[in-house]
C-alpha positions as CSV (number, residue, x, y, z in Angstrom):
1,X,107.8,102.7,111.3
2,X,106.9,99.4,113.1
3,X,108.4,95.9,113.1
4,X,108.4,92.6,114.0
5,X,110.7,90.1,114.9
6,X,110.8,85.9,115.6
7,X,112.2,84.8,118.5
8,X,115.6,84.6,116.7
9,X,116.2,88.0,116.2
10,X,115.0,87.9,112.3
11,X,112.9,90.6,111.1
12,X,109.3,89.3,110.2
13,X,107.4,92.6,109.1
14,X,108.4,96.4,108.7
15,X,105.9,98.8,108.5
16,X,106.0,102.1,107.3
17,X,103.4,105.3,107.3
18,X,103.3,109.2,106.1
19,X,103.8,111.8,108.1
20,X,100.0,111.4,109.4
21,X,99.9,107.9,109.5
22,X,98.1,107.1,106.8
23,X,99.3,105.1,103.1
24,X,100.8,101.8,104.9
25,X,103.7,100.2,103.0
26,X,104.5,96.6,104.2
27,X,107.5,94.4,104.2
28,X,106.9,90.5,105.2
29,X,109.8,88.4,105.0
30,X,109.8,84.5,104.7
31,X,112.6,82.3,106.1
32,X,113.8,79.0,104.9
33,X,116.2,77.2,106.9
34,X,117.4,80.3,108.6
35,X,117.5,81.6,105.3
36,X,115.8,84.7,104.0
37,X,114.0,83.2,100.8
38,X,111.5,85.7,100.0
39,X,110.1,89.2,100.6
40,X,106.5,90.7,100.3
41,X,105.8,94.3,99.5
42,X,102.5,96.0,99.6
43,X,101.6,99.8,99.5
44,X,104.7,100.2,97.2
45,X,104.8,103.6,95.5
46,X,105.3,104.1,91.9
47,X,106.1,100.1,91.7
48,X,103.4,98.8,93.7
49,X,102.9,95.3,95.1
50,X,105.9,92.6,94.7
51,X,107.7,90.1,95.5
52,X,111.5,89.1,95.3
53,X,112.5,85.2,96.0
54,X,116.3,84.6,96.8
55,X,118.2,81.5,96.0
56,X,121.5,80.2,97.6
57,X,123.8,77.8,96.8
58,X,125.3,74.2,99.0
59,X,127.3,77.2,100.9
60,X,124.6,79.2,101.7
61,X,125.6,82.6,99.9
62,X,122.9,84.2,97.5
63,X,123.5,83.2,94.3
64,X,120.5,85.0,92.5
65,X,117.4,87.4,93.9
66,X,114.3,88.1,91.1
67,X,111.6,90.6,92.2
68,X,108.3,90.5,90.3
69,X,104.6,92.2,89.8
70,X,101.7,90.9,91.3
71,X,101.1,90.0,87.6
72,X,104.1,88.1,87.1
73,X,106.0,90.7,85.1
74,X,109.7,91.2,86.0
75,X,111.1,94.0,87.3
76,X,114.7,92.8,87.8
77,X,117.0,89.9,88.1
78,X,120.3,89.6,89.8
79,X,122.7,86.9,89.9
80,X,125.5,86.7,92.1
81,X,129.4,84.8,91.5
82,X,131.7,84.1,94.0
83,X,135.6,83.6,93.7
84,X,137.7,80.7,95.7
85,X,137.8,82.2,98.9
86,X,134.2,83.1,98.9
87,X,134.0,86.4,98.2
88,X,131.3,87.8,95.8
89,X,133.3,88.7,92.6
90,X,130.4,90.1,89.7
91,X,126.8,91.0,89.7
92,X,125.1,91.2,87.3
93,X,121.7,93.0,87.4
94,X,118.9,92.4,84.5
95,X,115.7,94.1,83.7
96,X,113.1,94.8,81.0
97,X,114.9,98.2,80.6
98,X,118.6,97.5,79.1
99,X,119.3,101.3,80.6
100,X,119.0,99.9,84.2
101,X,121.0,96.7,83.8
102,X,124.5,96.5,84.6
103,X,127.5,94.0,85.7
104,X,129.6,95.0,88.9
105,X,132.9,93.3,88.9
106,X,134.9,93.7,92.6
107,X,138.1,92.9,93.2
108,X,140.2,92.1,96.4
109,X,143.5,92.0,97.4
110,X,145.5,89.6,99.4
111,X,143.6,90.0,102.4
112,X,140.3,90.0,100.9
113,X,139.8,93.4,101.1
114,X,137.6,94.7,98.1
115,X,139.9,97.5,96.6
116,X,138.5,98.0,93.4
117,X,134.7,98.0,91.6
118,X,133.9,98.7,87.8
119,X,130.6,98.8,86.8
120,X,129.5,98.3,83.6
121,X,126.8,99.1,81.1
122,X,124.3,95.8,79.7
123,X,126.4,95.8,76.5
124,X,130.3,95.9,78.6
125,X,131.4,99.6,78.2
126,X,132.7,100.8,81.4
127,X,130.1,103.3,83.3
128,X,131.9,103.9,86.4
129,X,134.8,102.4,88.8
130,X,135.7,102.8,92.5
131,X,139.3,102.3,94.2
132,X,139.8,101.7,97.8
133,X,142.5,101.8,100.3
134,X,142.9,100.2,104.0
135,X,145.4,100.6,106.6
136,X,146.9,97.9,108.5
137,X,144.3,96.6,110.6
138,X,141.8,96.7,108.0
139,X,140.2,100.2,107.8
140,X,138.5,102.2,104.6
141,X,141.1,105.0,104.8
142,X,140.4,106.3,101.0
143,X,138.1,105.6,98.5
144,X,137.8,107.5,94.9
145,X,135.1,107.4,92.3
146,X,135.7,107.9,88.6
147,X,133.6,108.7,85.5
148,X,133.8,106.1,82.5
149,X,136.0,108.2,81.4
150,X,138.7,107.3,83.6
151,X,138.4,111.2,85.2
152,X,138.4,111.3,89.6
153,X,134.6,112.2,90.7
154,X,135.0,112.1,94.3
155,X,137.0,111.0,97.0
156,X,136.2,109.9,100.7
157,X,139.1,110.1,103.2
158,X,138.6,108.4,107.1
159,X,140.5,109.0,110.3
160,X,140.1,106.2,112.9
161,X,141.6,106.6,117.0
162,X,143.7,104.1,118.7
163,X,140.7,101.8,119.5
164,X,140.2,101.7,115.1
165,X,137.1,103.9,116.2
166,X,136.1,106.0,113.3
167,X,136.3,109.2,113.9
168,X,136.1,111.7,111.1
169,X,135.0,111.6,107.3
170,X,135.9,113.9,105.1
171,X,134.5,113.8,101.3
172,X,136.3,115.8,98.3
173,X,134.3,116.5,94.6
174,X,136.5,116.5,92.1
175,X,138.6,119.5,92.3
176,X,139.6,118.6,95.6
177,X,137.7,120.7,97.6
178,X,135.9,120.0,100.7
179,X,131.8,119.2,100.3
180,X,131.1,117.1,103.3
181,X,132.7,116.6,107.3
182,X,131.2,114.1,109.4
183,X,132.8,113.8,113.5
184,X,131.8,111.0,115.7
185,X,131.9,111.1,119.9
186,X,131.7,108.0,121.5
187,X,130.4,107.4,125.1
188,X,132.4,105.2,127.8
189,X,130.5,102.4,126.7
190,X,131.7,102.3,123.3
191,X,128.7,103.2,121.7
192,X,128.3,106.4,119.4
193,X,126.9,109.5,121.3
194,X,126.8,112.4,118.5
195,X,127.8,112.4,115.1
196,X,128.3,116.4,113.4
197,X,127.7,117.0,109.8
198,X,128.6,119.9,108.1
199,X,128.6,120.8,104.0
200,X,131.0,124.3,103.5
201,X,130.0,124.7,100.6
202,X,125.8,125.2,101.3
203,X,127.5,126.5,104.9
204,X,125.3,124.2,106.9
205,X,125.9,121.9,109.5
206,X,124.2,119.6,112.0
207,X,124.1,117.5,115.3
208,X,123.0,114.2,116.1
209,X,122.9,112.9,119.7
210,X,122.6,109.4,120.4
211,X,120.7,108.0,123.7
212,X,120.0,104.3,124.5
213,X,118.2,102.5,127.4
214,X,119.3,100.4,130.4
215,X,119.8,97.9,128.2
216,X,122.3,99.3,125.5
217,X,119.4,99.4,122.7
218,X,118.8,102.7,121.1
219,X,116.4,104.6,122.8
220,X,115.9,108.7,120.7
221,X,118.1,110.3,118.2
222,X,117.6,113.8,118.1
223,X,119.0,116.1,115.3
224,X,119.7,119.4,115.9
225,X,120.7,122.3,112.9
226,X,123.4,124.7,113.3
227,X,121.8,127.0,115.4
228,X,121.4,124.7,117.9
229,X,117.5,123.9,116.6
230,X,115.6,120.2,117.4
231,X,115.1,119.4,113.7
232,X,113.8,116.1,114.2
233,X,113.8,113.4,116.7
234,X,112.9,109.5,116.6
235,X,111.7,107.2,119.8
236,X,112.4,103.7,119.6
237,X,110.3,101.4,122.0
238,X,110.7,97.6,122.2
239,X,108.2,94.8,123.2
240,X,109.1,91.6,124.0
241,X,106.6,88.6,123.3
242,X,102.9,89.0,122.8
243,X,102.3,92.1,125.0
244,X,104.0,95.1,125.5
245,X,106.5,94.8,128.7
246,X,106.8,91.5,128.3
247,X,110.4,90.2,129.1
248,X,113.1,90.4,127.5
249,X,114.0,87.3,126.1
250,X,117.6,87.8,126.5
251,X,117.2,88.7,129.9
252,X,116.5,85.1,130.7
């Protein structure tokens, strides 16, 4: 994958091949303002070429996003509310098929901490909910998934060190048994060196190892399987300006 960026930071293009380079699929994006108000797909599978356009209200937040055919045809709406202190409180999703539209209703506590999401169908039955929990200083400690039915689906427990690092996530299906561990190392700079993944039930496991350049940017991720295997491996290179090795920016 390639992309582009302004001089700002913001993404301008992302492109994306196959395996052997072929079958390009493009992403443009269009600013406004410092606003992202529209996106250009082309390549698509399956959907093909599009377009979604965003709209935001006097505050800036995203108060509705539509993506269409090259033809005009819809192929879904969203629209966004807020409450008083600015967080988003519903969604609601709309499209030609009544099967994939839905309203998402979130709500917060004190602290403005979303702790609980229900989903529901296009005509208002309940089709799923999700409950969270936080320590103190503001972490995800818990969070459980139901069925419309009220009945526990899954549940995602974190651990976090003294320095509110995350360290370890463990995931539970519904009869409380362990399906998914995931570990994180960090180096001295603060920055995550390896991740390990492991699913008892299929009895695999994997490592990720994290390396990043002089300047703190990513640099290779390597995966490796349980036997200690390279599984995969992605290079990330950076040019600044019109030509490659041109300066960083930042630098200056």
């Amino acid at each position: 994958a390639e992309w582009r960026f302004d001089d700002r930071g913001n993404i301008l293009e992302q492109i994306s091949y196959d395996r052997d380079g072929a079958a390009p699929r493009r992403v443009q994006y269009v600013y406004l303002s410092g606003l992202l108000v529209e996106t250009r797909n082309t390549g698509m599978p399956v959907v093909g070429d599009f377009r979604t356009s965003m709209r935001y209200d006097a505050e800036n937040r995203l108060v509705s996003s539509e993506s269409v055919r090259e033809d005009g045809s819809l192929i879904v709406r969203t629209a966004y509310r807020y409450g008083d202190r600015g967080e988003m409180t519903e969604l609601a999703t709309d499209s030609p098929d009544e099967a994939t539209s839905k309203r998402v209703s979130i709500a917060y506590d004190d602290r403005g901490r979303a702790v609980e999401t229900v989903v529901r169908d296009a005509r208002g039955a309940v089709a799923a909910s999700t409950r969270s929990s936080f320590d103190a200083a503001g972490n995800l400690l818990e969070q459980s998934s139901y069925a419309a039915s009220g009945a526990p689906l899954s549940t995602t427990r974190n651990t976090y060190d003294a320095e509110g690092r995350l360290v370890r996530t463990v995931a539970f299906n519904a009869a409380g048994e362990m399906v998914q561990m995931l570990a994180h190392i960090y180096d001295a700079e603060n920055r995550l060196a390896e991740s390990v993944s492991s699913n008892p039930p299929a009895r695999t496991s994997s490592k990720t190892v994290f390396e990043y350049d002089v300047r703190g940017l990513p640099a290779r991720v390597d995966t490796f399987d349980k036997l200690g295997r390279l599984a995969s491996s992605i290079t990330y290179r950076y040019e600044y300006g019109d030509k490659p090795g041109s300066p960083d920016p930042r630098k200056e």
